[in-house]
Backbone as JSON, one array per atom type, in Angstrom:
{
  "sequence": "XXXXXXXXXXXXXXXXXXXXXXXXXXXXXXXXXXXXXXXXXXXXXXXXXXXXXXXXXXX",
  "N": [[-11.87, 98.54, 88.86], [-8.71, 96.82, 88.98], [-8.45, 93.89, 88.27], [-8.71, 93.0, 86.4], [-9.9, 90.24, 84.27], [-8.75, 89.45, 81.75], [-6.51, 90.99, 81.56], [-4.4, 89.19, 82.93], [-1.24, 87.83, 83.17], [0.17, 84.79, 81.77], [1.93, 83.33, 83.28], [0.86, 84.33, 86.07], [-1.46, 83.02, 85.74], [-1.03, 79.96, 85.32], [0.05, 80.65, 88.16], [-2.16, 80.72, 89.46], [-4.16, 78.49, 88.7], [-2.18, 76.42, 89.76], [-2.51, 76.83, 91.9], [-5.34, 76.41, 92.55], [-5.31, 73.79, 92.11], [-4.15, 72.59, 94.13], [-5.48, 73.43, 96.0], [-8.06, 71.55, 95.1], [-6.89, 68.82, 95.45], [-6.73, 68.85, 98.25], [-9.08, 68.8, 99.16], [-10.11, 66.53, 97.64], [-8.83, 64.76, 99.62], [-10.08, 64.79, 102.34], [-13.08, 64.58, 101.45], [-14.29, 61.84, 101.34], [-15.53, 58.19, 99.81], [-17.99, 56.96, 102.05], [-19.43, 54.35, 101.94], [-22.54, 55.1, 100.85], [-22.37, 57.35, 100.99], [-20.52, 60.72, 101.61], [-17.59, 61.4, 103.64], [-16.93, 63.53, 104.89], [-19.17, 65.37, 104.8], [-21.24, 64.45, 104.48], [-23.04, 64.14, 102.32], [-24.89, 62.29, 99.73], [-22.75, 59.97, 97.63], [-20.94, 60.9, 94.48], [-20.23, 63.9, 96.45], [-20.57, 67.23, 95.97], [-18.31, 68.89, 96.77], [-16.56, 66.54, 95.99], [-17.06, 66.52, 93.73], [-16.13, 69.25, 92.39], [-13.9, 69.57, 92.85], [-12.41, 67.55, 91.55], [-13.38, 68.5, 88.87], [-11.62, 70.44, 88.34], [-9.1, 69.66, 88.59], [-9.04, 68.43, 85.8], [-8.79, 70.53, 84.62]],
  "CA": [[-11.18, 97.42, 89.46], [-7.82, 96.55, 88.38], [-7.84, 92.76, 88.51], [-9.48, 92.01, 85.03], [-8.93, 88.63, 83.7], [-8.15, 89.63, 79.97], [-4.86, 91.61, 82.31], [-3.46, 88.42, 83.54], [-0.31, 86.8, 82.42], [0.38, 83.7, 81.31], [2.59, 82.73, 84.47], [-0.58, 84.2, 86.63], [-3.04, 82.33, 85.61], [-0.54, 79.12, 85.89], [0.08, 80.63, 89.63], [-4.08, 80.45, 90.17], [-4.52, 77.08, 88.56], [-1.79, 75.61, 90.33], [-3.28, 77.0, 93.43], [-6.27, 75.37, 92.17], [-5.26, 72.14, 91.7], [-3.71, 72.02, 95.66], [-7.08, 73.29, 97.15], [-8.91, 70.56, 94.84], [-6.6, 67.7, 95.97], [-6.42, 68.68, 99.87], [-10.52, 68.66, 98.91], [-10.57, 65.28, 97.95], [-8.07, 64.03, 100.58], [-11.03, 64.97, 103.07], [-14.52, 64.03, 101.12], [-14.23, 60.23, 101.02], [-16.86, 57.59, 100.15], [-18.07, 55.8, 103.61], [-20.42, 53.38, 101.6], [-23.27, 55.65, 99.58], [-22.27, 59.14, 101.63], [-19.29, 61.75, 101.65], [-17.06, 60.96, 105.09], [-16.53, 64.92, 105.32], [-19.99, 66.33, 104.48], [-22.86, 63.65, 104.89], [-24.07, 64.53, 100.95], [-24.66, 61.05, 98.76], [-21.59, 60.22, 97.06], [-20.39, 61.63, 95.25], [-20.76, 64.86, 97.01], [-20.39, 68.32, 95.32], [-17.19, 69.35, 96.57], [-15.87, 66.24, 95.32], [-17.42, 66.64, 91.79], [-15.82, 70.41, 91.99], [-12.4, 68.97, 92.89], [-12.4, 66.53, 90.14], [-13.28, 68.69, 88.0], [-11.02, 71.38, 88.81], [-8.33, 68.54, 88.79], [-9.05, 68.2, 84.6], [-8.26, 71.94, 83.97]],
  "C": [[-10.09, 96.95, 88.5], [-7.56, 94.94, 87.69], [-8.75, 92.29, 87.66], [-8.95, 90.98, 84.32], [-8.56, 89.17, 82.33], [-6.54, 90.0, 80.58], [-4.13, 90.57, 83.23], [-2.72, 87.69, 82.64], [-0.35, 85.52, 82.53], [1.45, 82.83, 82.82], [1.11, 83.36, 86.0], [-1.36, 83.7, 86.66], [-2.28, 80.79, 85.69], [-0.15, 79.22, 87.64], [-1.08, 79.63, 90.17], [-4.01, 78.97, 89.85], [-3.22, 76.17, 89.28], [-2.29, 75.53, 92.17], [-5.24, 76.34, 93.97], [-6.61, 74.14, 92.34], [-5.16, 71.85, 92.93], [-4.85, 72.06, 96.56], [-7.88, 71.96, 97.04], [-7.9, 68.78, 95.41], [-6.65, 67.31, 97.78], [-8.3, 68.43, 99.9], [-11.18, 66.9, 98.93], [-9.91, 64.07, 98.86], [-9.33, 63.54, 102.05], [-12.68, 64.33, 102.72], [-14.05, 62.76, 100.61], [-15.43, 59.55, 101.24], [-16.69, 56.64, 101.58], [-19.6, 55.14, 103.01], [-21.35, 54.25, 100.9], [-22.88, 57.43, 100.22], [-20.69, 59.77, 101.48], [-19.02, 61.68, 103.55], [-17.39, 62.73, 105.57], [-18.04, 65.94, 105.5], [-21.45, 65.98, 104.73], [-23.25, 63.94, 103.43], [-23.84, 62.96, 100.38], [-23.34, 61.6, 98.31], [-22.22, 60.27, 95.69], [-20.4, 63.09, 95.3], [-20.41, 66.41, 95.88], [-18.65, 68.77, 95.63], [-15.72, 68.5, 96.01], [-15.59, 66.41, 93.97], [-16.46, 68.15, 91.43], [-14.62, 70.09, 92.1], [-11.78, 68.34, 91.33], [-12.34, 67.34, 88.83], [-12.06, 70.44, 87.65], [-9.49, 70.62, 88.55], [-7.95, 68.37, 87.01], [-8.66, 69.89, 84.19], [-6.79, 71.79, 83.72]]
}
């Protein structure tokens, strides 16, 4: 398999993480608190795909 991370450039891997960052914000545009729950998902807040946003968000 060609697509080993050690073989990505430096403008590649800024592609991915910017492609990153847009999934994790359209992410938390959608999972919003509605009082102790996630609007999008029903999980307590707050929910996993916010926590993965967020933290996806600090990279």
């Amino acid at each position: 398999m060609t697509d080993n991370i050690s073989e990505k450039t430096p403008q590649a891997w800024d592609t991915l993480l910017e492609q990153y960052r847009h999934s994790a914000v359209e992410t938390l545009a959608q999972h919003l608190r509605t009082g102790t729950r996630c609007e999008a998902c029903g999980q307590p807040w707050p929910c996993r795909a916010a926590c993965a946003a967020e933290a996806t968000l600090e990279l």
